[in-house]
C-alpha positions in Angstrom: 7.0 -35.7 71.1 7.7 -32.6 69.6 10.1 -34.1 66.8 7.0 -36.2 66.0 4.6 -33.4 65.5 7.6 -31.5 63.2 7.7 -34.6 61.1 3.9 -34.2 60.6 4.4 -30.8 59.5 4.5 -31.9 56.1 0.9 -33.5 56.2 -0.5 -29.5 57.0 1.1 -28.7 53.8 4.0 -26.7 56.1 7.6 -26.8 55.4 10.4 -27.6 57.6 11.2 -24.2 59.1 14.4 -23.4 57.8 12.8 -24.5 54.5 10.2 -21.5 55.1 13.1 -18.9 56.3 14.6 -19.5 53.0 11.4 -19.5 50.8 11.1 -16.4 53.3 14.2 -15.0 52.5 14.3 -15.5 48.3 11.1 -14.5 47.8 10.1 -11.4 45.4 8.7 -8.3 45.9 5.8 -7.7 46.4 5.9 -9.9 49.1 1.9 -10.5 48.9 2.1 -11.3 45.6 4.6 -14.0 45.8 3.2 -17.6 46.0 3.3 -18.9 49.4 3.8 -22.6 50.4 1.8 -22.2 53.2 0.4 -18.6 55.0 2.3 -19.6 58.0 5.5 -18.5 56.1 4.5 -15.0 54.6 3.2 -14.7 58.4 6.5 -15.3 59.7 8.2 -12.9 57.2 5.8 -10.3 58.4 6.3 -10.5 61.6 10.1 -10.3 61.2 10.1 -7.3 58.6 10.8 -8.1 55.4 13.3 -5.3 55.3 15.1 -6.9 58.3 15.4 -10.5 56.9 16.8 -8.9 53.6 19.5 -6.9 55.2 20.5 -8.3 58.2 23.2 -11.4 58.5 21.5 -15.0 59.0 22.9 -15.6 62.4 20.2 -12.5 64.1 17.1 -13.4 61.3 17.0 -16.8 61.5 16.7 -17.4 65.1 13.8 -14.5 65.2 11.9 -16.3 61.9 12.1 -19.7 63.5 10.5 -18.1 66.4 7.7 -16.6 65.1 7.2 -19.4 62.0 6.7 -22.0 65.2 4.3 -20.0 66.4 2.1 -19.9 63.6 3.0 -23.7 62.7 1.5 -24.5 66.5 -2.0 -22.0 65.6 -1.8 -24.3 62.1 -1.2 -27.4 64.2 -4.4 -26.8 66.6 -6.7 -26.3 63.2 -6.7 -22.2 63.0 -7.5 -21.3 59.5 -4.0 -19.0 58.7 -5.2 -16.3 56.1 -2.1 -15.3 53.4 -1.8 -12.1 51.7 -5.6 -10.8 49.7 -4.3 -10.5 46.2 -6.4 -7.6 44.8 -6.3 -7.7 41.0 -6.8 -5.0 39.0 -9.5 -4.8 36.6 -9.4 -3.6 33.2 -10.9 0.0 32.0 -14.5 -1.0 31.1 -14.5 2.1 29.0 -13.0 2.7 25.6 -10.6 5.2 25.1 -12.3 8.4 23.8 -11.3 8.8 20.3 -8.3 11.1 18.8 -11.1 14.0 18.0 -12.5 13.8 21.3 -8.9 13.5 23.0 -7.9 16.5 20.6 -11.2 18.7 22.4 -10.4 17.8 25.9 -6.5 18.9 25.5 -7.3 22.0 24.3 -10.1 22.2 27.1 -7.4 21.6 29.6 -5.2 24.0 27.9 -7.5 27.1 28.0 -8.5 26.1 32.2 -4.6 26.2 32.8 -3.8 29.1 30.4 -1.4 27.6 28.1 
């Protein structure tokens, strides 16, 4: 029964767990920024340490990742809603930049509070 439910894995958009350990494991930094197959694998990673599935040999990570990425696949599997990373973006200045005059003033305004 539970090698049935694995094969539907794929129809939650999940993928096989040593597929997610190594999308886990090759995956850039920032983490949160990186573009997750499914939240249930940047869940995983975080509940590892990202520091310790970068530096430590397959044999200890990969047991602990397929732990905790089961775990999340079973929330996935009973319909929880599994929230990724919040990628913040960063707006641009709505201001323009004050003009070479005006930057010229407020140097020299800085200057004389400092006492250069």
């Amino acid at each position: 029964m539970i090698d049935a439910c694995r094969h539907g894995m794929s129809d939650l958009g999940l993928p096989s767990p040593y597929d997610a350990y190594r999308e886990a494991c090759l995956a850039p930094t920032p983490k949160a920024g990186a573009a997750w197959r499914h939240p249930a694998v940047y869940l995983a990673g975080c509940d590892c340490g990202w520091f310790f599935l970068a530096n430590e040999a397959e044999h200890r990570t990969w047991p602990l990742f397929r732990e905790h990425y089961e775990r999340w696949v079973s929330r996935a599997a009973r319909g929880e809603i599994l929230k990724g990373p919040e990628r913040v973006s960063i707006a641009p200045p709505d201001d323009e930049p004050p003009s070479t005059e005006e930057q010229i003033t407020q140097l020299a305004q800085l200057r004389r509070e400092i006492g250069l």
